[in-house]
DSSP file (Angstrom, degrees, kcal/mol; ACC not computed):
  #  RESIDUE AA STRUCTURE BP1 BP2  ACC     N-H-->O    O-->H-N    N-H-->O    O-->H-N    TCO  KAPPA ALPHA  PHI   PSI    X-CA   Y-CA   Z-CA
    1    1 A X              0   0    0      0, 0.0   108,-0.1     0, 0.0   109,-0.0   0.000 360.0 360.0 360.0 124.9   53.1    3.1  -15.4
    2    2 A X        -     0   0    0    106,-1.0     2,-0.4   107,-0.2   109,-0.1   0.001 360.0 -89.6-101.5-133.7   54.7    5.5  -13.3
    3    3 A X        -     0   0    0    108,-0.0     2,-0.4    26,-0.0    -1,-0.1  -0.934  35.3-136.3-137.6 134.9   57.5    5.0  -10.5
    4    4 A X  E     -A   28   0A   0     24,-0.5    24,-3.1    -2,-0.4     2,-0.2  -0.941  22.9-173.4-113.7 119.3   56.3    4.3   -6.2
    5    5 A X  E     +A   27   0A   0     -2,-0.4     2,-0.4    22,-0.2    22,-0.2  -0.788   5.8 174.7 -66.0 132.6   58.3    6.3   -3.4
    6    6 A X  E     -A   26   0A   0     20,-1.6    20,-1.1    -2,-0.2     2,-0.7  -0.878  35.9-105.2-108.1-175.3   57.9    5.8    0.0
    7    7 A X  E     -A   25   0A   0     -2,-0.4     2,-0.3    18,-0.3    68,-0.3  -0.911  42.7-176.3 -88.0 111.3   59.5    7.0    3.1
    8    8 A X  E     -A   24   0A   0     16,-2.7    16,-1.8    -2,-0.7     2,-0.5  -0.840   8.1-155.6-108.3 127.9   61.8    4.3    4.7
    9    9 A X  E     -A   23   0A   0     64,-4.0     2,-0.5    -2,-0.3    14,-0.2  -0.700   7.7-164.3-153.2 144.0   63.7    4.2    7.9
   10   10 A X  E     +A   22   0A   0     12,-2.0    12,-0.8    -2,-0.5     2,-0.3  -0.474  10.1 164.8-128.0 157.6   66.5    2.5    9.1
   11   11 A X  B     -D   71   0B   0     60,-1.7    60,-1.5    -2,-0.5    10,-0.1  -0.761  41.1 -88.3-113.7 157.3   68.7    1.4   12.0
   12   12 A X        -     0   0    0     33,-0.4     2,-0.5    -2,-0.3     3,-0.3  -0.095  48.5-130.1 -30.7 150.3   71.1   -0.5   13.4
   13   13 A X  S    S+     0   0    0     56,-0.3     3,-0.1     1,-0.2    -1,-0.1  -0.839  86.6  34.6-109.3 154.4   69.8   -3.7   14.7
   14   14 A X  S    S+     0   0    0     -2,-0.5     2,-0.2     1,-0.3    -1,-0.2   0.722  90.9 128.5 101.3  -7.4   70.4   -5.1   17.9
   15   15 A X        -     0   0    0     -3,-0.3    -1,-0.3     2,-0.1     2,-0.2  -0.505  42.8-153.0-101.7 158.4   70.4   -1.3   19.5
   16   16 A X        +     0   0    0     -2,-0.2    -1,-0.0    -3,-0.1     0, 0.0  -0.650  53.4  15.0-123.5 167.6   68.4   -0.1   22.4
   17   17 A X  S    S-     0   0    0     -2,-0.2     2,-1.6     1,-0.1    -2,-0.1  -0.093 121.9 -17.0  65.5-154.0   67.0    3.6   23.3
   18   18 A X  S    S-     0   0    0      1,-0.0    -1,-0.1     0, 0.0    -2,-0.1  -0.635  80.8-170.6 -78.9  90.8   67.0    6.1   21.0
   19   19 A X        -     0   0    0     -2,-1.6    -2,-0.1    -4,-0.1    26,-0.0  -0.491  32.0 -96.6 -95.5 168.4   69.4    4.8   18.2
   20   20 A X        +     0   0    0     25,-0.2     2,-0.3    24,-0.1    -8,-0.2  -0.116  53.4 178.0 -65.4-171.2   70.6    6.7   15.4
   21   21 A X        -     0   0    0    -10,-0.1     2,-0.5     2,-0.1   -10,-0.2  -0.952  24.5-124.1 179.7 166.9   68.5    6.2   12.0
   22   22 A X  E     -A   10   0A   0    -12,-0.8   -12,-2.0    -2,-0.3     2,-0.3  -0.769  15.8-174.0-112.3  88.5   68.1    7.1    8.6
   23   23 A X  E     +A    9   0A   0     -2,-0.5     2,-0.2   -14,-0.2   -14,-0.2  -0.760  21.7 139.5-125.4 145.9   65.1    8.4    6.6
   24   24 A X  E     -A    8   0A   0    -16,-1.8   -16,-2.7    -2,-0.3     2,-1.2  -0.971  53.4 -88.8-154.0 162.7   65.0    8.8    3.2
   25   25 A X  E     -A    7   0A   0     -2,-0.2   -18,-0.3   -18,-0.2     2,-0.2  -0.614  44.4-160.7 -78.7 100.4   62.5    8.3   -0.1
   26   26 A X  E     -A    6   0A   0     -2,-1.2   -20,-1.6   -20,-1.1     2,-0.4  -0.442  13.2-136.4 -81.6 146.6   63.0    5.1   -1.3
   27   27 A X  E     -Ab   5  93A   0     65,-2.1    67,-1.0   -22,-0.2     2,-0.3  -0.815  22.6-132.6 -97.6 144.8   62.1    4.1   -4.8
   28   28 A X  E     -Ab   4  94A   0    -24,-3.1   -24,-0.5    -2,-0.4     2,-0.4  -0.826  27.9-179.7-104.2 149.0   60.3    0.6   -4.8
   29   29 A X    >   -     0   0    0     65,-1.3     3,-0.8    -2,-0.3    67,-0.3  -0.912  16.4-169.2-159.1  90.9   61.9   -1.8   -7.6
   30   30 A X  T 3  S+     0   0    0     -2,-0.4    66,-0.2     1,-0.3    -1,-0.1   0.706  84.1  81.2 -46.6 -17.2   60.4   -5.1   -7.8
   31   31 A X  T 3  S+     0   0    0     64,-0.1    -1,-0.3    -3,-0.0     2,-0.3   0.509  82.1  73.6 -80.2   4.4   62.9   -5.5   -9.7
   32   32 A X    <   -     0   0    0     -3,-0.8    64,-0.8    62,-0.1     3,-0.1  -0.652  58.7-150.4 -86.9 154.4   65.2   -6.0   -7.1
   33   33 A X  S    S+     0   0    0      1,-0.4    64,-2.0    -2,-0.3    65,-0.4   0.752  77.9  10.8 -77.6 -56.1   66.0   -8.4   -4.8
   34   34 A X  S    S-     0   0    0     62,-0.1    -1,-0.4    -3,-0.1    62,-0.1  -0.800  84.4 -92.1-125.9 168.7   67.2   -7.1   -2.1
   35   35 A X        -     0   0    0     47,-0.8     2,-0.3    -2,-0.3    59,-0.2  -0.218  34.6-155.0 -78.1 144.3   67.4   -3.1   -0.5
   36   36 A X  B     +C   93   0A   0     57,-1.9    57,-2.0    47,-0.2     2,-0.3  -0.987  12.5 178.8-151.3 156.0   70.4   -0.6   -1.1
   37   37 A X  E     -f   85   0C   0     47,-2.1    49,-1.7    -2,-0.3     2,-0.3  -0.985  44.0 -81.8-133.9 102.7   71.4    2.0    0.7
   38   38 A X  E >   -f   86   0C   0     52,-0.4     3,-3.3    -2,-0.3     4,-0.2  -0.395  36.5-140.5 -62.5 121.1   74.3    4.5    0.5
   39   39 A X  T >> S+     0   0    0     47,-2.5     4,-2.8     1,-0.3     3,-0.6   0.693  98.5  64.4 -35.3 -52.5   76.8    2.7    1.9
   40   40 A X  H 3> S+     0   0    0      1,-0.2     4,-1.3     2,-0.2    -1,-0.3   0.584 105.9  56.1 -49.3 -19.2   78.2    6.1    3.8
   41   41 A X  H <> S+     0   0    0     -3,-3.3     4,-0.8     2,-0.2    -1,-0.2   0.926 107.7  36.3 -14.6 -93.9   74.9    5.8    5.5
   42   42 A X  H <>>S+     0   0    0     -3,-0.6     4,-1.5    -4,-0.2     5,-1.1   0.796 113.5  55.9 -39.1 -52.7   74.8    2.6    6.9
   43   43 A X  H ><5S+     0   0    0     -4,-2.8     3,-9.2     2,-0.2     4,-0.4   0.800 108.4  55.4 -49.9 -84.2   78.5    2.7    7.8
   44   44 A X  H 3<5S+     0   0    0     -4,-1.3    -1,-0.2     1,-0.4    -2,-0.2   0.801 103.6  53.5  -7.9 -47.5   77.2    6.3    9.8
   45   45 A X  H 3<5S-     0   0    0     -4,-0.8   -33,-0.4     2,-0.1    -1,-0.4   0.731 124.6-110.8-100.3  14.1   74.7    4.3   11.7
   46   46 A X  T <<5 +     0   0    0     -3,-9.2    -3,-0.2    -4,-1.5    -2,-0.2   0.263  69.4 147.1 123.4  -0.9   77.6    2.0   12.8
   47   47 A X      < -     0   0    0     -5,-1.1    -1,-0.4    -4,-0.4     2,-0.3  -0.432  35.1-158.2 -94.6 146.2   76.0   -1.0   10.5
   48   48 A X        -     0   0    0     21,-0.2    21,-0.4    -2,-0.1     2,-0.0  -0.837  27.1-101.9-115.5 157.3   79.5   -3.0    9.3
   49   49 A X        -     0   0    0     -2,-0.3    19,-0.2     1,-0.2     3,-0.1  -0.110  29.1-165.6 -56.4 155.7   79.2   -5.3    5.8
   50   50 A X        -     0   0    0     17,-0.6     2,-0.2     1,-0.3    18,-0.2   0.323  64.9 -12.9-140.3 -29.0   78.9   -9.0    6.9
   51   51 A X  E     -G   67   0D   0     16,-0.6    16,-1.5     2,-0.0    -1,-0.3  -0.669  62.6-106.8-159.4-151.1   79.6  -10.2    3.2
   52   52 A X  E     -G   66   0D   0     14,-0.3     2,-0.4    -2,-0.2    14,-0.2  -0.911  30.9-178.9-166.5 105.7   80.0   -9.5   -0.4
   53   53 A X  E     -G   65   0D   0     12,-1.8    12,-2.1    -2,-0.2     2,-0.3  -0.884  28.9-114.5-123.4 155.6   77.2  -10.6   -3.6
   54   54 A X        -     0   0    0     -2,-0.4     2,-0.4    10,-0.2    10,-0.2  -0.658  27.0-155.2 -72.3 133.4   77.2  -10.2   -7.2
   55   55 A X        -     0   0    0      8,-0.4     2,-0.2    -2,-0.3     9,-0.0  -0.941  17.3-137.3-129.7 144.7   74.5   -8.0   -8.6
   56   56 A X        -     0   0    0     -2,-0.4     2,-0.2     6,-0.1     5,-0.2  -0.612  35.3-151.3 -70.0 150.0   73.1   -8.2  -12.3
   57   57 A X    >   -     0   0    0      4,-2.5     3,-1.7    -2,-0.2     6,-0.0  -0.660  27.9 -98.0 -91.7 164.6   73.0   -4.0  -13.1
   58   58 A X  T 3  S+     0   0    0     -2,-0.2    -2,-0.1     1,-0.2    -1,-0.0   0.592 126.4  53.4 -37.7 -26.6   70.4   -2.7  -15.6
   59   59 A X  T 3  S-     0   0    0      2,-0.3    -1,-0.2     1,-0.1    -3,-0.0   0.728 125.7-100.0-105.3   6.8   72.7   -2.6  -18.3
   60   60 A X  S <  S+     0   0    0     -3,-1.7    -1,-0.1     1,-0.6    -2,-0.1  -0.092  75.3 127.9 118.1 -50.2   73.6   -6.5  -17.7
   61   61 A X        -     0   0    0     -5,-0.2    -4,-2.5     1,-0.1    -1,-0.6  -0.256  54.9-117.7 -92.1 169.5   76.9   -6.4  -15.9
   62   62 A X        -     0   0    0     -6,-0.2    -6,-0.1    -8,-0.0     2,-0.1  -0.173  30.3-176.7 -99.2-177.8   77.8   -7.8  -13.1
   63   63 A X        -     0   0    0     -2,-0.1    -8,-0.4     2,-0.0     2,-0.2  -0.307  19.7-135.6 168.5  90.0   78.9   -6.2  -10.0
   64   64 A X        +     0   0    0    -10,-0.2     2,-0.5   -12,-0.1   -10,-0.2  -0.191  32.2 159.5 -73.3 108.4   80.2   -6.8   -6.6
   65   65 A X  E     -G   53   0D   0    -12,-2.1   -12,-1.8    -2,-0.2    21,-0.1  -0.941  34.7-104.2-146.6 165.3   79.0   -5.2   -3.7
   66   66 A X  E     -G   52   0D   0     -2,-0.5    19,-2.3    19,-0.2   -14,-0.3  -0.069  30.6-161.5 -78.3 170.5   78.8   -5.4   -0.1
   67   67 A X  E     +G   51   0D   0    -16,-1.5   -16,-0.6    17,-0.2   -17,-0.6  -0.614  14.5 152.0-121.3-170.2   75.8   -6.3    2.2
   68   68 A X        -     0   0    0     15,-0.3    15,-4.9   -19,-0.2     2,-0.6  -0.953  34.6 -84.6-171.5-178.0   74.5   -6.1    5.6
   69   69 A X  E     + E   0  82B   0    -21,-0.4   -56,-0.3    -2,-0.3     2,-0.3  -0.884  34.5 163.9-121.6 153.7   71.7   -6.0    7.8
   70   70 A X  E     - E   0  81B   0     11,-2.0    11,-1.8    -2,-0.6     2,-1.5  -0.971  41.2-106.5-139.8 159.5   69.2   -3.3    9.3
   71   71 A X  E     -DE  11  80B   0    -60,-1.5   -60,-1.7     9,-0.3     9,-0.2  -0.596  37.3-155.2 -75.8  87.9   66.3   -2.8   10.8
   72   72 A X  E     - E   0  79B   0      7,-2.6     7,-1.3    -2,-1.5     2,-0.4  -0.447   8.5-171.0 -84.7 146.2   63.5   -1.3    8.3
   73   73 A X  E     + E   0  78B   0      5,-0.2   -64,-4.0    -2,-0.2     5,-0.2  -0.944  26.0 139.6-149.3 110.5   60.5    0.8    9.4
   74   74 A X        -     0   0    0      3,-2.8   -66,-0.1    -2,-0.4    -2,-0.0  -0.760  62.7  -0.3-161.0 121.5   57.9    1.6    6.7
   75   75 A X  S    S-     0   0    0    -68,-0.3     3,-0.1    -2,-0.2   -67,-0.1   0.832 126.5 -60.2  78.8  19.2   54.2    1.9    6.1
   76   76 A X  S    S+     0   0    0      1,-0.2     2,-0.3     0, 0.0    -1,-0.1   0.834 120.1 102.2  23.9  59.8   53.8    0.9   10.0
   77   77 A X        -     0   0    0      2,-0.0    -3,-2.8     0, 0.0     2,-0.3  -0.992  51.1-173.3-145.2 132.5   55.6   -2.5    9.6
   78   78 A X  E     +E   73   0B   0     -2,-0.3     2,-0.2    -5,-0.2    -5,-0.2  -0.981  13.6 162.2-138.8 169.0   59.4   -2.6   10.8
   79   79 A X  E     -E   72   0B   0     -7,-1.3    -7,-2.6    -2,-0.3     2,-0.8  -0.929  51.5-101.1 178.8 137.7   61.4   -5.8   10.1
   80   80 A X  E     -E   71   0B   0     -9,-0.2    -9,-0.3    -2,-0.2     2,-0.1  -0.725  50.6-170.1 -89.8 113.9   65.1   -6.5   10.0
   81   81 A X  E     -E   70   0B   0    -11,-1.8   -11,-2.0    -2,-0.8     2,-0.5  -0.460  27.3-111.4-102.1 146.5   66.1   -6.4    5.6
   82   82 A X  E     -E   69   0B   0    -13,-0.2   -47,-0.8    -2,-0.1   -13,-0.2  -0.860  44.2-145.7 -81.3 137.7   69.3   -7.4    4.2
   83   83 A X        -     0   0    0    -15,-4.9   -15,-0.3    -2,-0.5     2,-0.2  -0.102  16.2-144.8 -87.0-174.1   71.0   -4.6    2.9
   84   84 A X        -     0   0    0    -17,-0.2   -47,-2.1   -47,-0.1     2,-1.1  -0.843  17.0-134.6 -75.6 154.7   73.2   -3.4    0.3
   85   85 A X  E     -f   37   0C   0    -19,-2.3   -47,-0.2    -2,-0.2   -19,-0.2  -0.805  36.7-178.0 -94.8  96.4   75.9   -0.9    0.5
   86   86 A X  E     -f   38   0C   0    -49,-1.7   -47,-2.5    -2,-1.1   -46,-0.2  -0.209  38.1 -59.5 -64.3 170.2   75.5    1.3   -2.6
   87   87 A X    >   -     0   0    0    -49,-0.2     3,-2.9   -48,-0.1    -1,-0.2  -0.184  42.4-121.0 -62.0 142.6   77.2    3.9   -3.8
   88   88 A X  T 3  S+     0   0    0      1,-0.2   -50,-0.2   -50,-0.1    -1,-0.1   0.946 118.1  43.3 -30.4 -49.8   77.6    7.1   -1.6
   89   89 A X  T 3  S+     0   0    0      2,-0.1     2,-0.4   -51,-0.0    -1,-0.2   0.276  95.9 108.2 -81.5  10.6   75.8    9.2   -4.6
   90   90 A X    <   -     0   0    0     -3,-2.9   -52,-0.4     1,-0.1     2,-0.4  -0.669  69.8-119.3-113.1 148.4   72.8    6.4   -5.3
   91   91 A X        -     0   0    0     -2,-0.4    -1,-0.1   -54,-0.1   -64,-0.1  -0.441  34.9-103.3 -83.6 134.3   69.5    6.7   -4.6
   92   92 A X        -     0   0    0     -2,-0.4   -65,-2.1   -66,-0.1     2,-0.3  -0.345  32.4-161.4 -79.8 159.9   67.9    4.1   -2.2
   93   93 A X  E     -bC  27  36A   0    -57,-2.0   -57,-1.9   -67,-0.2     2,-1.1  -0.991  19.8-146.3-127.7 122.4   65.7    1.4   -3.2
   94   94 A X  E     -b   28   0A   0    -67,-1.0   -65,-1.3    -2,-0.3   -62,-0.1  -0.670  32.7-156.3-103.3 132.2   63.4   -0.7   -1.5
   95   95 A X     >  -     0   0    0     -2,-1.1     4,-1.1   -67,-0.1   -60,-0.2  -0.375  33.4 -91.0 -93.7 170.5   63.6   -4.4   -3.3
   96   96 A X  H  > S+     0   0    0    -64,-0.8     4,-1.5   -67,-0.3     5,-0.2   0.323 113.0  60.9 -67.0 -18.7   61.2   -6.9   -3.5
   97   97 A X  H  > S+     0   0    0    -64,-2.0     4,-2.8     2,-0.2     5,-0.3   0.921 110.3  41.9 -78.4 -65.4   62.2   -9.2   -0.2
   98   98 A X  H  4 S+     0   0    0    -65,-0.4    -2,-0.2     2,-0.2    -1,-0.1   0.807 115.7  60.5 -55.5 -23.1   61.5   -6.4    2.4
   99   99 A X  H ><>S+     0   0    0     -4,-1.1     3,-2.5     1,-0.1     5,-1.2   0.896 114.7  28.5 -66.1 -79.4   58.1   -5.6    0.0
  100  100 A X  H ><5S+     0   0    0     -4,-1.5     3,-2.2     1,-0.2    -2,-0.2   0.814 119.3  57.0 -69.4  -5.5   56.4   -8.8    0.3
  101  101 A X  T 3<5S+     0   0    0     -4,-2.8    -1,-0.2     1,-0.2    -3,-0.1   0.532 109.0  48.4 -99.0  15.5   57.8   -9.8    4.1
  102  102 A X  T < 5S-     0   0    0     -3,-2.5    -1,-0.2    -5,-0.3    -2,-0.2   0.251 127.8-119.6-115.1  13.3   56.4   -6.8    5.2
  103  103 A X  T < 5 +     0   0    0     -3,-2.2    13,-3.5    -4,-0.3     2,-0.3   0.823  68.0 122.6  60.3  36.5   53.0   -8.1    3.1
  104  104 A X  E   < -H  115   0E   0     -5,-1.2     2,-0.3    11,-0.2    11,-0.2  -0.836  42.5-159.3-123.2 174.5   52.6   -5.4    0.6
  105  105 A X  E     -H  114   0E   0      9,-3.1     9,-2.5    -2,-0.3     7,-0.0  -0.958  31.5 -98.3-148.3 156.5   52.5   -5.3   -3.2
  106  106 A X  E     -H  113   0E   0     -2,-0.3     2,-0.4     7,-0.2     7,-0.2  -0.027  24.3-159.6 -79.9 153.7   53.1   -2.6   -5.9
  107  107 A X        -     0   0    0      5,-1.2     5,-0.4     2,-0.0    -2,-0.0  -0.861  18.9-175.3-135.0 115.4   49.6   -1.1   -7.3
  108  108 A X  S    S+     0   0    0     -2,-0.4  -106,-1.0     3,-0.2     5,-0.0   0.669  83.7  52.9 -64.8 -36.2   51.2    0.3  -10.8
  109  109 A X  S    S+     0   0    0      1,-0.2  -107,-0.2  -108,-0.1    -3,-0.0   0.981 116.0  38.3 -72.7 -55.2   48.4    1.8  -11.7
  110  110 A X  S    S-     0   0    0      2,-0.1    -1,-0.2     1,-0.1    -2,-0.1   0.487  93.0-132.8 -53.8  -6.5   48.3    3.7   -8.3
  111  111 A X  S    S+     0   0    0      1,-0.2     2,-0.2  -109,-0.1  -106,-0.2   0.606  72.0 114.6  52.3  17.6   51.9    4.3   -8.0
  112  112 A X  S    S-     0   0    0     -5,-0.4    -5,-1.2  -108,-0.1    -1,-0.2  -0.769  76.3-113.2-120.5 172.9   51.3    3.0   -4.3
  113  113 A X  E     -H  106   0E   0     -2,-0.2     2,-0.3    -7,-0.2    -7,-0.2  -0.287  35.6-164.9 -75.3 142.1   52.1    0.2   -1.9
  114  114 A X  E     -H  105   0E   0     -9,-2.5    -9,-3.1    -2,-0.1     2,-0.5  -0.986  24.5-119.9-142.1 154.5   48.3   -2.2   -1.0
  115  115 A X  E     -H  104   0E   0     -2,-0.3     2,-0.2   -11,-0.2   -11,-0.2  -0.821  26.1-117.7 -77.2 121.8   48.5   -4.5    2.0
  116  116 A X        -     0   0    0    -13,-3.5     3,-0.1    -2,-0.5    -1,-0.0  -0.449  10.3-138.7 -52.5 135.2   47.9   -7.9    1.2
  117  117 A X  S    S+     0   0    0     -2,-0.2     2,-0.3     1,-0.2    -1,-0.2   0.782  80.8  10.0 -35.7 -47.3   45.2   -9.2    2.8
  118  118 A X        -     0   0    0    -15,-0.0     2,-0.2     0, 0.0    -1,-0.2  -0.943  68.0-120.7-157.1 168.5   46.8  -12.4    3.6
  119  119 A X        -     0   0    0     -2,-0.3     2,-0.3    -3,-0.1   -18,-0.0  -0.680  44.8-114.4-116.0 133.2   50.0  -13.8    3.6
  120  120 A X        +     0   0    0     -2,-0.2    -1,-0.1     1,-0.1     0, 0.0  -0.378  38.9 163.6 -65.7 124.8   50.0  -17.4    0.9
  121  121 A X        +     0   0    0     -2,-0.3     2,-0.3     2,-0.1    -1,-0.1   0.183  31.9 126.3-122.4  29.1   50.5  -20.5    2.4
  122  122 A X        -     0   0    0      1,-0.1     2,-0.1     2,-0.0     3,-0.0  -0.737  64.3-115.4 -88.9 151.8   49.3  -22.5   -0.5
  123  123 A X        -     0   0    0     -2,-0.3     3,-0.1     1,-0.1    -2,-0.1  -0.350  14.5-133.4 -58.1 135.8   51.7  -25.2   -1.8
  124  124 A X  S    S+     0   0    0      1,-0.2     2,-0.3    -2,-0.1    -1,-0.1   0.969  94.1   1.7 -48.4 -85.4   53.0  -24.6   -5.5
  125  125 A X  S    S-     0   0    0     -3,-0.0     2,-0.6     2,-0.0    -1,-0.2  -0.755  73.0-147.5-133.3 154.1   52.3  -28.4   -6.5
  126  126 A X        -     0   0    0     -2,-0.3     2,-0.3    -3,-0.1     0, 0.0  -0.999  18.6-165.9-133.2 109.0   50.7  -31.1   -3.8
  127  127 A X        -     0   0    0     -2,-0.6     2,-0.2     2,-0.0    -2,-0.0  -0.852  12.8-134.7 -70.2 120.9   52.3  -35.0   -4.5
  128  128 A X        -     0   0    0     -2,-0.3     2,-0.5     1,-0.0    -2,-0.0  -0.664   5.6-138.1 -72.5 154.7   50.6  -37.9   -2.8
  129  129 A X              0   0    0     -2,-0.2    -1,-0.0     1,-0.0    -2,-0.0  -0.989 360.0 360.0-101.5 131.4   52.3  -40.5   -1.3
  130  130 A X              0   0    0     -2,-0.5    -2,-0.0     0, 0.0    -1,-0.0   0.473 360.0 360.0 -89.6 360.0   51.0  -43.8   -2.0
């Protein structure tokens, strides 16, 4: 199984006209939660941290960094992602919230993005009330 790029790009939100923006190849990593960014990036396109989360790393530790939000545009689907601020030097990633709420899923075998067909709205587990 190899490793799916795509071209991602993002903005400020909340901006009008021609705003600045950011395109890069993002590696998709279900294994994420959420999208990261080098921070110097975001900062550049004016987008300020709104908070601070823990994130588990690959080798197990834990790690504090900051977040925000931006406006993502990829695959002709755009949709406003929570961010993270990565390191200046790190390569961006697009994680697994901005994959499925823009209704796509990893093909491994293809190394590509597929559109779902349709988006689930069946319930996990259905209870009567008697």
């Amino acid at each position: 199984m190899g490793l799916t790029r795509i071209a991602v790009t993002i903005r400020k939100l909340g901006v009008e006209g021609e705003p600045q923006s950011y395109t890069a190849t993002f590696l998709v990593d279900t294994g994420a939660i959420d999208s990261m960014v080098p921070g110097a990036e975001l900062k550049r396109l004016g987008i300020e941290p709104s908070d601070k989360e823990f994130y588990e790393m690959a080798s197990g530790k834990l790690e504090e960094f900051e977040i925000g939000h931006a406006w993502f545009a990829f695959l002709g689907k755009e949709l406003p992602v929570q961010v993270m601020f990565g390191p200046d030097n790190s390569e961006p990633i697009l994680g697994v919230l901005a994959l499925e709420a823009a209704g796509f899923v990893v093909d491994p075998v293809g190394e590509r993005l597929k559109k779902l067909p349709a988006r689930s709205l069946k319930a996990m587990s259905l209870k009567s009330v008697a």
